[in-house]
C-alpha positions as CSV (number, residue, x, y, z in Angstrom):
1,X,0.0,0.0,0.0
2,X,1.4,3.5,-1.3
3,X,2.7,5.7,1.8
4,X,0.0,8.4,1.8
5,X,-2.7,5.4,1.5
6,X,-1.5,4.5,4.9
7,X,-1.7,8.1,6.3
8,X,-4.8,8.5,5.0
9,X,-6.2,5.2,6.9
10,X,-4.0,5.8,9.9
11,X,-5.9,9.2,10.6
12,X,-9.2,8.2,9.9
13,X,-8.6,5.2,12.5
14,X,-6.5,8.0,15.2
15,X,-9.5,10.4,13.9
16,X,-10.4,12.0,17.5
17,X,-13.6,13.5,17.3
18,X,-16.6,11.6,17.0
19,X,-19.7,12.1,17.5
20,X,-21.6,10.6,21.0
21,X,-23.5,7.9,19.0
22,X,-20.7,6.7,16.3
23,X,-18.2,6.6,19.9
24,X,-21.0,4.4,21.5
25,X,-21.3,2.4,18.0
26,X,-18.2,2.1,18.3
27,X,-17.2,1.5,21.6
28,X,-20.4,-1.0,21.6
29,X,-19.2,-3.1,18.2
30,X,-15.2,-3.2,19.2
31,X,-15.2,-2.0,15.6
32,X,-12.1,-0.3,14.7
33,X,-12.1,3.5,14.1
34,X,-11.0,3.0,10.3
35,X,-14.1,0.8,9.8
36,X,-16.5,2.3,12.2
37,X,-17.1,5.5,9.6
38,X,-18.3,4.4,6.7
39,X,-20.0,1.4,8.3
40,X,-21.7,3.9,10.7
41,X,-22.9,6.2,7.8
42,X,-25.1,3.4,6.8
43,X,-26.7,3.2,10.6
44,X,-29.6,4.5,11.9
45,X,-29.7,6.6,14.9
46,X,-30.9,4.7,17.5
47,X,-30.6,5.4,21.2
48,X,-32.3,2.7,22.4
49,X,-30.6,2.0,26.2
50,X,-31.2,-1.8,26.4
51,X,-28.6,-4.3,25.2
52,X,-30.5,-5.9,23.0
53,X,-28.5,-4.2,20.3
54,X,-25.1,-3.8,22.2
55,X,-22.2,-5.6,21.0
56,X,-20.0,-6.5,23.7
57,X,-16.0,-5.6,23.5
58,X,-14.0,-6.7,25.7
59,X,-11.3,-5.2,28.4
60,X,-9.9,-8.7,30.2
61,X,-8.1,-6.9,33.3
62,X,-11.2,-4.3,34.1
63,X,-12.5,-7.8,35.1
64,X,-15.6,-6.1,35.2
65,X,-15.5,-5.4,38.3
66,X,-17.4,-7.5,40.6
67,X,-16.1,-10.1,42.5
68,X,-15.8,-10.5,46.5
69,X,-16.5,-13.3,48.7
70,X,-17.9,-13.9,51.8
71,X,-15.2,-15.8,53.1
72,X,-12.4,-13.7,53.1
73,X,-13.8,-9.9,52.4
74,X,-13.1,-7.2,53.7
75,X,-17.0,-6.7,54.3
76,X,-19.2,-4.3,53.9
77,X,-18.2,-1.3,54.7
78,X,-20.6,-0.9,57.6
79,X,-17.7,0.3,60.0
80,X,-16.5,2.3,57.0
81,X,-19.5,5.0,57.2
82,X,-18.1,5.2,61.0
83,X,-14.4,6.1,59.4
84,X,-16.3,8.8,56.8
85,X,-18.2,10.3,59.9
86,X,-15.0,11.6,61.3
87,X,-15.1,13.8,57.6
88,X,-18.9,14.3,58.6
89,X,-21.5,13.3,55.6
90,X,-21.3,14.2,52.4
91,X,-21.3,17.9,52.2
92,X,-19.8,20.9,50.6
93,X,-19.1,23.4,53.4
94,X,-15.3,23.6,52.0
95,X,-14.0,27.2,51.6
96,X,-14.6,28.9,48.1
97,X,-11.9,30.9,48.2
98,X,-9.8,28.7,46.5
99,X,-12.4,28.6,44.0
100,X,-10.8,29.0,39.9
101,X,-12.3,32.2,38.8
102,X,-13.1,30.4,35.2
103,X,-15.1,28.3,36.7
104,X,-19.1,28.6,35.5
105,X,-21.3,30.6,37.1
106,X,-23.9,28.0,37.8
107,X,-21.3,25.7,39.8
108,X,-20.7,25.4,43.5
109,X,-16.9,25.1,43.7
110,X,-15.6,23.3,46.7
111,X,-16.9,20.4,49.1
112,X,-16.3,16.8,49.5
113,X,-17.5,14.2,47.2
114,X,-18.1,10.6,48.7
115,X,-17.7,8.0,46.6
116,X,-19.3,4.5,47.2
117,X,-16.5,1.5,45.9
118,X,-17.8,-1.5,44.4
119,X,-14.6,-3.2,46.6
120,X,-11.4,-2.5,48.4
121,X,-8.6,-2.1,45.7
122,X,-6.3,-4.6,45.6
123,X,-3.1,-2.5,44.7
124,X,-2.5,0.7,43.7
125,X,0.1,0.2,40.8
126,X,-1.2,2.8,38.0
127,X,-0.1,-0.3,35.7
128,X,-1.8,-3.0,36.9
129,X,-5.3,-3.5,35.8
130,X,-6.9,-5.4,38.9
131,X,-11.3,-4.3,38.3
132,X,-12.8,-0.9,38.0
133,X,-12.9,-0.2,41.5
134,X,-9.4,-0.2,41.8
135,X,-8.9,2.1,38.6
136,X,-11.0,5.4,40.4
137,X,-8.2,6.4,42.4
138,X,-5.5,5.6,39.9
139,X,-7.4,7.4,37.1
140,X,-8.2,10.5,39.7
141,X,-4.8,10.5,40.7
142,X,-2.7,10.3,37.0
143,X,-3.2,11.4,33.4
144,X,-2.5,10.1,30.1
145,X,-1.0,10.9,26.9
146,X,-4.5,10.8,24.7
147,X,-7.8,10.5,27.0
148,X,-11.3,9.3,26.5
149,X,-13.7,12.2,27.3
150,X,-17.0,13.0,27.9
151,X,-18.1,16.5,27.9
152,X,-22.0,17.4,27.9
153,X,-23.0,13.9,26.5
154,X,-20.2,14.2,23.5
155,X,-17.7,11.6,23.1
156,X,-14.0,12.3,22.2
157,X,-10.5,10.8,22.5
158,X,-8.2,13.7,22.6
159,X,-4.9,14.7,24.1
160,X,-4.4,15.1,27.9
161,X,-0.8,15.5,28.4
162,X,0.4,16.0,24.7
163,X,-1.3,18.9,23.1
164,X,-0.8,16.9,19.3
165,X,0.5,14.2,18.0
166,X,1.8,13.8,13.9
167,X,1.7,10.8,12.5
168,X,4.1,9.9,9.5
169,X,3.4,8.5,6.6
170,X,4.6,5.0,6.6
171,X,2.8,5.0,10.1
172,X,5.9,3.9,11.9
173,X,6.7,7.3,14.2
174,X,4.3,9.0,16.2
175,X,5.9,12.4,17.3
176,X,4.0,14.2,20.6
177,X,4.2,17.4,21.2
178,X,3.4,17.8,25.4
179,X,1.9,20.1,27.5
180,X,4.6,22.5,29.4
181,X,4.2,23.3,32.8
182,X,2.7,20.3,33.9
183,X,3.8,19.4,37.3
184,X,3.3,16.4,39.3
185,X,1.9,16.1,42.8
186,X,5.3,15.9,44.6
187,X,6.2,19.4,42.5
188,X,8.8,17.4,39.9
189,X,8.2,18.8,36.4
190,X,6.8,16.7,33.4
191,X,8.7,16.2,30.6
192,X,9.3,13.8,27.9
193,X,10.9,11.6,29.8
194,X,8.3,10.7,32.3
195,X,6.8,9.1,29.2
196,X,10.0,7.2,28.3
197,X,10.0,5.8,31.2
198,X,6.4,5.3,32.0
199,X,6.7,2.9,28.4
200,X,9.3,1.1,29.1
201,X,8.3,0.5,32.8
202,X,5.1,-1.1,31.0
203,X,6.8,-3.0,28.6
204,X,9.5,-4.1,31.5
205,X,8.4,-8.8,32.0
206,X,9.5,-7.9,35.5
207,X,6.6,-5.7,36.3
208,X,3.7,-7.8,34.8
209,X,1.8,-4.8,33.2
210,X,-1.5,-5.3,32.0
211,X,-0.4,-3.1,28.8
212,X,3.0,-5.1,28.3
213,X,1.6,-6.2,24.9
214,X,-0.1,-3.7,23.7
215,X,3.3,-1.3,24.3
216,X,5.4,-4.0,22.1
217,X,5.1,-3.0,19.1
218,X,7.2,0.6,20.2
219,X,10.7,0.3,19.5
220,X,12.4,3.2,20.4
221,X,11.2,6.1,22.5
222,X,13.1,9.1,21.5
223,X,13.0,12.6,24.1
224,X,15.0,15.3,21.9
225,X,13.7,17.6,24.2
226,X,11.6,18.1,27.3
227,X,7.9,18.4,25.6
228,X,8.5,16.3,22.5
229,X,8.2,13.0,22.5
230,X,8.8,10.3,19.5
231,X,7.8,7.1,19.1
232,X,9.3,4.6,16.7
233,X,7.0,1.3,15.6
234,X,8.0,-2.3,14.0
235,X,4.6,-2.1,12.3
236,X,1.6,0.4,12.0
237,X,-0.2,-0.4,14.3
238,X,-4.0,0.5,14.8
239,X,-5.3,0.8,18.1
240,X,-1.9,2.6,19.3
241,X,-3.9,6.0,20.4
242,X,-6.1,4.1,21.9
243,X,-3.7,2.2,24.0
244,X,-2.1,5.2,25.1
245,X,-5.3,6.6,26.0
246,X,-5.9,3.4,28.3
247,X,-6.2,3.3,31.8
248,X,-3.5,1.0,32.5
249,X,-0.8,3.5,30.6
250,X,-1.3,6.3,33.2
251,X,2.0,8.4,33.1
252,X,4.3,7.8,35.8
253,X,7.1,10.0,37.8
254,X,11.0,9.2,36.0
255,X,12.8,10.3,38.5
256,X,9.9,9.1,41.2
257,X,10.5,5.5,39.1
258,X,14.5,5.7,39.1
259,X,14.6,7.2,42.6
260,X,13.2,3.3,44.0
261,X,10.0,4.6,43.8
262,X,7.2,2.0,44.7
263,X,3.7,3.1,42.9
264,X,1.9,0.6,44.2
265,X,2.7,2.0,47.8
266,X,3.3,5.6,47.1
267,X,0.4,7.6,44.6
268,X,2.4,10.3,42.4
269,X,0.7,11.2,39.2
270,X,-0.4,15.0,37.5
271,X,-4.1,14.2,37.4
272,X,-6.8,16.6,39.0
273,X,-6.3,15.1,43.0
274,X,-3.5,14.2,44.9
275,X,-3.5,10.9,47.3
276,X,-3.7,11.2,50.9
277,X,-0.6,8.4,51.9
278,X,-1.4,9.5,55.7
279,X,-5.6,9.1,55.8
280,X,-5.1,6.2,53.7
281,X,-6.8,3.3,55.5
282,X,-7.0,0.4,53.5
283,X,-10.5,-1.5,53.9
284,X,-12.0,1.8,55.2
285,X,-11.2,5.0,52.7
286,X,-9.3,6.5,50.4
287,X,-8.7,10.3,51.2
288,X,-8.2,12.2,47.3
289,X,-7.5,16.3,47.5
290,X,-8.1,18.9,44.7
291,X,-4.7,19.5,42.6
292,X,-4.2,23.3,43.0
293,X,-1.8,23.1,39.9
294,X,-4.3,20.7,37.7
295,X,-3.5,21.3,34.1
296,X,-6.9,21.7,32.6
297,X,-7.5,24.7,34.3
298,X,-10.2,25.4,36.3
299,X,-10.7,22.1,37.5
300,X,-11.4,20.3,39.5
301,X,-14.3,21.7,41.3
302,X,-14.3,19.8,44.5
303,X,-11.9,20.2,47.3
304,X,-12.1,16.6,48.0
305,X,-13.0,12.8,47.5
306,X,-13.6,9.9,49.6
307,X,-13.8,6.5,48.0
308,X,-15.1,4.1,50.4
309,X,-15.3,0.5,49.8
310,X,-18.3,-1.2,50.3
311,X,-18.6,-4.8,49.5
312,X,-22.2,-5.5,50.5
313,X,-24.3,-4.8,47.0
314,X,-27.3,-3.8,49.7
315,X,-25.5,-1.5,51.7
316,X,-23.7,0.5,49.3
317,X,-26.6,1.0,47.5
318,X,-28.9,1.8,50.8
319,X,-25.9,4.3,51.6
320,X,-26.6,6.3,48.2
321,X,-30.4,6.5,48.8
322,X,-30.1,8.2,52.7
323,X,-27.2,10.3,51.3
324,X,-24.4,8.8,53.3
325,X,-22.6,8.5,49.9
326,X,-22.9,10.6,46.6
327,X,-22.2,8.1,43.9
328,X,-22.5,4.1,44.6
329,X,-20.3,2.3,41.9
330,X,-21.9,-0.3,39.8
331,X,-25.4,-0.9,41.1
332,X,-27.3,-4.0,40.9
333,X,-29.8,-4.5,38.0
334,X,-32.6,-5.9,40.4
335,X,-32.0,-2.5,42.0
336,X,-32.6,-0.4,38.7
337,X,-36.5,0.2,39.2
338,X,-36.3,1.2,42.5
339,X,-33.3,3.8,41.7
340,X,-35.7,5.2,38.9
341,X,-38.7,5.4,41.0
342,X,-36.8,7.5,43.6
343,X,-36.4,11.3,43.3
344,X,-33.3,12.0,45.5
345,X,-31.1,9.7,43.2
346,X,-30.2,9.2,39.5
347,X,-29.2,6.1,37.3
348,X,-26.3,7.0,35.0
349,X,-26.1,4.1,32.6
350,X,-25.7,3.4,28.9
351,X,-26.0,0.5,26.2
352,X,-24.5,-2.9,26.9
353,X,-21.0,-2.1,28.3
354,X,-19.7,-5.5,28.9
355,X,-20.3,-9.2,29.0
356,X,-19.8,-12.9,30.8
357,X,-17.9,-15.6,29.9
358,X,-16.5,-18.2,31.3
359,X,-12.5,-18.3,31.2
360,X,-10.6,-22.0,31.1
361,X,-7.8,-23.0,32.2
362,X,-6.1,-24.7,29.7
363,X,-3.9,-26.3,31.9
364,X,-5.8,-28.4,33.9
365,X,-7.7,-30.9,33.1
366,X,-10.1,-31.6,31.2
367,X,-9.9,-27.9,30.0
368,X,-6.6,-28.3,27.8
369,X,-9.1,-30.3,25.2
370,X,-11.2,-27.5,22.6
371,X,-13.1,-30.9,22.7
372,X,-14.5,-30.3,25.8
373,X,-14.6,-26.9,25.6
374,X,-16.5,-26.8,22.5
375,X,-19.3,-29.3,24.0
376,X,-19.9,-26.8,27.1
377,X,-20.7,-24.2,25.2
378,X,-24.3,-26.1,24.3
379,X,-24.4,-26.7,28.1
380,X,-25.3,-23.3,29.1
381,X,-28.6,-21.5,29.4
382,X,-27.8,-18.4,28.4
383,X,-31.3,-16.6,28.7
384,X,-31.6,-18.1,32.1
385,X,-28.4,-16.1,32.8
386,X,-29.6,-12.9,31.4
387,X,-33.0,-13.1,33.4
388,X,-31.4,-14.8,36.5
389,X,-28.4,-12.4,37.1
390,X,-29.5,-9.6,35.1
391,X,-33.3,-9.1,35.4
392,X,-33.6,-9.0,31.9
393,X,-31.2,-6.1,31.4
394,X,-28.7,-8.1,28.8
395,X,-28.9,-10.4,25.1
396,X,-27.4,-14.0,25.0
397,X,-24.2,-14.1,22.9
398,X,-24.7,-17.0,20.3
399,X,-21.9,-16.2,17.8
400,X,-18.6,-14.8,17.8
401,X,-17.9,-11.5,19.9
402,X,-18.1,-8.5,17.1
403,X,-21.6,-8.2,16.7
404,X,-23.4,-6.9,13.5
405,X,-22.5,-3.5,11.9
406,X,-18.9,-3.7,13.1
407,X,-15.9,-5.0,12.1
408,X,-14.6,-8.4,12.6
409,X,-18.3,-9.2,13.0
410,X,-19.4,-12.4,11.0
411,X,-22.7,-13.5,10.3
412,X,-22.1,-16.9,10.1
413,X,-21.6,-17.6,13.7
414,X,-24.6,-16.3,14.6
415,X,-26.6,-19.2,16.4
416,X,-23.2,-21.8,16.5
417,X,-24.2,-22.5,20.2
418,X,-27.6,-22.8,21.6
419,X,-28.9,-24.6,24.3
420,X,-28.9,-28.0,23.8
421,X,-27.9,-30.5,26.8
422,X,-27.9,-33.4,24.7
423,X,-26.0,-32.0,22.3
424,X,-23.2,-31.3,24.9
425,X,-23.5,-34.8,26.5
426,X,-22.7,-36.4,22.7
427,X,-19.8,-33.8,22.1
428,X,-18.6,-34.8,25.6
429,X,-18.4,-39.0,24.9
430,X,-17.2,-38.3,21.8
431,X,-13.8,-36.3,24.0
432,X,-14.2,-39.4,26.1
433,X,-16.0,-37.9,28.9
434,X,-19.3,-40.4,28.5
435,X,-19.8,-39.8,32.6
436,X,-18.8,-36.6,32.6
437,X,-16.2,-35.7,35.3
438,X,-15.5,-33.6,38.0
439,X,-14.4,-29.9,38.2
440,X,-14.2,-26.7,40.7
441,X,-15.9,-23.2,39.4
442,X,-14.1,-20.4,41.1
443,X,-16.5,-17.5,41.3
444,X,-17.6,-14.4,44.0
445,X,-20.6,-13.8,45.7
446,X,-19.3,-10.0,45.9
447,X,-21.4,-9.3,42.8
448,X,-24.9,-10.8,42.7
449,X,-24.1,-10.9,38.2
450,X,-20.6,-13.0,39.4
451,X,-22.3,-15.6,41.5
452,X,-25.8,-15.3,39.7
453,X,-24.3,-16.3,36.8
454,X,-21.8,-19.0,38.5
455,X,-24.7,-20.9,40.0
456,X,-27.1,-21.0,36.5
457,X,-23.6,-22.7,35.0
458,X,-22.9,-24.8,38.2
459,X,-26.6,-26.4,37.5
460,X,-26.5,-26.5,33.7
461,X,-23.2,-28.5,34.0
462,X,-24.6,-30.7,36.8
463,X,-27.7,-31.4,34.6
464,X,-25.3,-33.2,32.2
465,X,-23.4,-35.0,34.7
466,X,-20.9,-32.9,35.6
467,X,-19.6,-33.1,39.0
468,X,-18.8,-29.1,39.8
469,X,-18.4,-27.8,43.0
470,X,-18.5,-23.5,43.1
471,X,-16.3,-21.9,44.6
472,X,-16.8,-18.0,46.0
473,X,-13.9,-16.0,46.9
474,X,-13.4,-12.4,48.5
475,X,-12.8,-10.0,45.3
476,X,-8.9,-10.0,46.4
477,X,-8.4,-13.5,46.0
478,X,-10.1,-14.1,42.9
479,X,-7.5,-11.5,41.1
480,X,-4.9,-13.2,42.6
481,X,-6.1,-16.6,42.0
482,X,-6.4,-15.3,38.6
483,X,-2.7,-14.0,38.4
484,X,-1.1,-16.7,39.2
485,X,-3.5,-19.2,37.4
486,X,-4.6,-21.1,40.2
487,X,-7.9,-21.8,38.9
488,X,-9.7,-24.8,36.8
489,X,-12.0,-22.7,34.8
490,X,-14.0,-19.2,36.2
491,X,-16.9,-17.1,35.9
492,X,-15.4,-13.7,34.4
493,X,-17.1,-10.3,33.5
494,X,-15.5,-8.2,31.4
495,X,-15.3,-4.4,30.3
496,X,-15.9,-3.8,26.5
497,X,-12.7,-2.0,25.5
498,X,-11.9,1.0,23.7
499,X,-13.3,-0.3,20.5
500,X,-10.9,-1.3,18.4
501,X,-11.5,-5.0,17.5
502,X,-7.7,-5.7,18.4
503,X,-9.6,-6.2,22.0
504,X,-9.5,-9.5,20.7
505,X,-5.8,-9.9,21.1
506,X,-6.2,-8.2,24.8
507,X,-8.4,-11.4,25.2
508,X,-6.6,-14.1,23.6
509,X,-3.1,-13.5,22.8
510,X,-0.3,-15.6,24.7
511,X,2.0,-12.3,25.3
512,X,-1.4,-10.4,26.9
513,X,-2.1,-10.9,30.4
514,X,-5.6,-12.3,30.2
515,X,-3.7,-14.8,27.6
516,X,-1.1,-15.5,30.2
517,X,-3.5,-16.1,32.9
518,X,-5.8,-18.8,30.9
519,X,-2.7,-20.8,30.0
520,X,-4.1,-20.8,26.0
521,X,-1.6,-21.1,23.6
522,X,-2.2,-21.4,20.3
523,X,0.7,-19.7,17.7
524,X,-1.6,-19.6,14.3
525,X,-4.2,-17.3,16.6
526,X,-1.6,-15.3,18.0
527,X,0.0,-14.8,14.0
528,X,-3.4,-13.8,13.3
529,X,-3.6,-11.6,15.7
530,X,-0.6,-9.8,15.3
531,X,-1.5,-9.5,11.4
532,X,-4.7,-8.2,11.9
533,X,-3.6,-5.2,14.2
534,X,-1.1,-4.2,11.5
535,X,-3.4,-3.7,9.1
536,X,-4.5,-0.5,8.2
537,X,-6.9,-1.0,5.4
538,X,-10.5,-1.1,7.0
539,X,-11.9,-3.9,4.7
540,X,-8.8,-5.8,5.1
541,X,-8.8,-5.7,8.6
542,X,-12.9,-6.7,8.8
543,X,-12.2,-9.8,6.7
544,X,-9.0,-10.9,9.1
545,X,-10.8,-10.4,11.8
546,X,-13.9,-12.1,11.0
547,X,-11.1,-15.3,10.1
548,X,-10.4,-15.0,13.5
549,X,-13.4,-15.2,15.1
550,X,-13.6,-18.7,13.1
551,X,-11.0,-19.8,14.7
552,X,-11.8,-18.6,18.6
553,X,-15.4,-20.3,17.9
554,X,-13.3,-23.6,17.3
555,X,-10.6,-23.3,19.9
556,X,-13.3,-21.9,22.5
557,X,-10.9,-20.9,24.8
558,X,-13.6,-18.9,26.8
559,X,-17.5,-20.0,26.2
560,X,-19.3,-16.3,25.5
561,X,-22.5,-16.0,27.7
562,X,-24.3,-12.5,27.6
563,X,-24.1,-9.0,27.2
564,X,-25.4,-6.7,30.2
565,X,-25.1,-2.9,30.7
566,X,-23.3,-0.9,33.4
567,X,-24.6,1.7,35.9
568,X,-24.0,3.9,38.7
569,X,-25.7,5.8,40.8
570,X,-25.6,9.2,42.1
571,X,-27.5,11.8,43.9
572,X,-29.7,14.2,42.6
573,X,-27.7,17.1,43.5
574,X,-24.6,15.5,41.9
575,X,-23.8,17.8,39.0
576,X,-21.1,17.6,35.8
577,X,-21.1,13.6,36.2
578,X,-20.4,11.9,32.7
579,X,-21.7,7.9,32.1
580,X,-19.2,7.1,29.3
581,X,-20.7,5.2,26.6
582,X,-20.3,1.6,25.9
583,X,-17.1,-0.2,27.4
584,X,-15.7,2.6,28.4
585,X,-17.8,2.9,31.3
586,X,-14.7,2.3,33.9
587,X,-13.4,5.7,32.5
588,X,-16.8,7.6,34.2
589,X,-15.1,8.2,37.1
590,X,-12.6,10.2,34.8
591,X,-15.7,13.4,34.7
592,X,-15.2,13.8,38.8
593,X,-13.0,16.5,37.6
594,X,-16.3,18.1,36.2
595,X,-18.3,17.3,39.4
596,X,-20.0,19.7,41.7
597,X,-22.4,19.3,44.1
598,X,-25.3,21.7,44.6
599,X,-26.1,22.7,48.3
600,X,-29.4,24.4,48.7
């Protein structure tokens, strides 16, 4: 392909404006930027909030959050609204003073937001992708390169700490120019080689990043001087804006980094609140502070943020509705009607934003044979999933994972699994399982959709003679069980991505963590792969990656369940608060920079 061919595809898939509904299109479909245009052109406008439509994407280490146990949990956090009381309830009687005088007229400046966590997180490493809940305070705390954004119900992925970016024409070097007089919390000044170093600690084996692979293809990382920054590439490479934009390459300190630094015990970013090391209880709060010298001036409005972790589904969400908290993260879809029927609170939610599956590992027994794999996939109910665990509020997944209208989507895989018990008992004799066998289901009762969903598979499985025993771990020890593959096969929920339908590699590829993790190894998909996120021509790129969904439908390395959506909710007098759309619903927390809360 000619040179300026390439440029020309390269910025229509780097493009960074789009409008709310092609972002949420896209976001939705994992379709790649470079496809998403002309295929959206086509679409009608639809707006439609169920997931009937959605097509889920995929974000393996946002785990989709919820998972928690109630063996080994750091429970409810019952004793946490005693810890908040010695801050008082949520209020705003913080000083205006301080107030920036750009700020609009109709806003309240000041106050303290509290912040209701789904669960404790598990580390604090701005690299380490370990659920949503543990990516607010990392995301609050640190900036990006390129950021997803959300301003007055308009999507857009623009800079954040780089002011442009050029692109040449081979797509090989991607030059940043930065922001000046950016300063991190500990008063060090960013320059280009924070970023330097910020790559290459993510694409360091020794730290176990959750962006490791998606940083490979960068070669070279050139600083000629302190607010330019150049990036040199072994192949185009699609998606790369969008990994840079990703919440697991949050910019980190150099001199922080090569000082001994430990981010995962010490919080030193440049994003719109500092962390509170010393009213840091871990169980009980998270203490965030307004960042006088914020770079996106004039923000943030509040002079502070509590995240509080609350395990218990039924008290977090009780503690949003008598005003003990502000905003309760992911809320429960049997709780949906009762948040909409209520006047003092708001549901901030969007089209399908994730989906279930269940993750093997293909290490153990009987889970290294596709064989077996394949057959399970007619052993689940999936409706009985969506109603059980999701009142409703979801679509069965029958096919591949790119759903129609978006690229890598193919028709033909649409109703490959079904279900059929029988069907799976045949597959299973034929793998030479005739009796079935026995097995251990590692779930969490932290999240009613986790062990909802666990117990509908524990029975369809038993129904065909399957000996499995569930297993419900604390949130904590699922990620690490999951870390250090010490697992048979799991129930998994997952965030849908960025968009780009290399989300697929995130998933699947042996150099990706999630890839790692399930112990799936399979050197044709991982070829594919690779080849696929190279491309840069839109139709080429559909047709590869509909080939590879072929494959994953054979290989089955994960058995694709449902869809569901994702929500939050807030208080009525919560202002500025953004519900990004699609799968980049773990970036919401991202518009707490916009927040405000009105006192009367």
């Amino acid at each position: 392909m000619p040179d300026n061919d390439i440029q020309r595809n390269l910025a229509q898939i780097n493009q960074t404006m789009f409008s709310r509904r092609k972002a949420l299109k896209m976001t939705l479909g994992l379709a790649g930027v470079a496809a998403a245009m002309p295929l959206l052109a086509a679409c009608e406008d639809d707006d439609d909030d169920t997931a009937d439509d959605a097509a889920p994407a995929v974000d393996p280490d946002d785990d989709d959050e919820p998972e928690t146990d109630d063996s080994e949990v750091d429970e409810p956090a019952d004793d946490a609204d005693e810890e908040v009381d010695d801050d008082e309830e949520p209020t705003d009687d913080a000083d205006d003073d301080d107030a920036e005088a750009d700020a609009p007229d109709d806003v309240q400046v000041g106050g303290e937001l509290i912040y209701g966590l789904s669960a404790d997180p598990p580390n604090l490493d701005p690299h380490s992708g370990t659920g949503a809940a543990a990516s607010v305070p990392k995301q609050l705390c640190y900036s990006t390169i390129w950021r997803h954004w959300v301003e007055d119900g308009e999507y857009d992925m623009e800079p954040d700490l780089a002011t442009d970016v050029d692109i040449s024409d081979d797509g090989l070097e991607y030059t940043f120019s930065l922001r000046d007089n950016v300063m991190f919390h500990d008063g060090t000044p960013f320059t280009s080689n924070d970023v330097r170093a910020t790559i290459e600690r993510i694409q360091d084996p020794g730290v176990g990043a959750s962006n490791q692979g998606q940083m490979s293809p960068i070669t070279d990382i050139d600083a000629p001087d302190d607010h330019t920054v150049v990036l040199t590439l072994d192949s185009p490479t699609a998606p790369m804006l969008n990994y840079l934009a990703n919440q697991d390459s949050l910019i980190v300190s150099a001199d922080f980094i090569e000082d001994g630094g430990d981010p995962n015990t010490e919080v030193i970013g440049t994003g719109p609140f500092t962390f509170d090391h010393e009213e840091y209880e871990p169980g009980v709060r998270l203490v965030l502070h307004k960042y006088e010298d914020y770079h996106h001036e004039g923000r943030p409005y509040l002079d502070r943020v509590t995240l509080v972790p609350y395990a218990d589904e039924d008290t977090r969400i009780n503690a949003v509705f008598g005003g003990d908290i502000h905003i309760a993260e992911y809320t429960e879809w049997r709780d949906y009607d009762q948040v909409r029927e209520n006047p003092d609170v708001e549901l901030q939610s969007g089209d399908a934003a994730a989906f279930m599956d269940i993750i093997y590992n293909c290490a153990e027994e009987p889970f290294d044979d596709p064989a077996v794999r394949y057959a399970l996939g007619f052993a689940i109910d999936r409706e009985a999933v969506v109603n059980v665990a999701f009142f409703g509020e979801g679509s069965p997944i029958t096919g591949g994972l790119i759903q129609e209208g978006f690229m890598g989507h193919n028709p033909d895989l649409e109703g490959t699994f079904r279900y059929d018990p029988e069907h799976a008992q045949e597959l299973l004799a034929e793998a030479g399982y005739p009796d079935g066998f026995s097995c251990t289901l590692m779930s969490t009762s932290q999240y009613g959709m986790h062990q909802g969903t666990a117990e509908v598979v524990q029975g369809n499985l038993q129904d065909i003679g399957i000996d499995c025993e569930l297993a419900l771990f604390d949130w904590s020890t699922v990620v690490e069980r999951w870390e250090q593959a010490e697992y048979q096969f799991r129930i998994h929920g997952r965030g849908t991505g960025e968009g780009d339908p290399d989300v697929l590699a995130d998933l699947y590829h042996s150099n990706r963590p999630a890839g790692q993790r399930s112990n799936c190894s399979y050197p044709e998909l991982d070829e594919m792969l690779d080849e696929a996120s190279q491309m840069v021509d839109p139709d080429e790129r559909d047709a590869k990656y509909q080939e590879i969904q072929e494959l994953l439908m054979e290989l089955q390395i994960t058995t694709l369940i449902s869809t569901r959506v994702q929500s939050e909710t807030t208080r009525a007098n919560v202002h500025g608060y953004e519900h990004f759309p699609g799968g980049l619903f773990s970036y919401s927390c991202n518009s707490i920079e916009k927040v405000w809360i009105e006192e009367a």
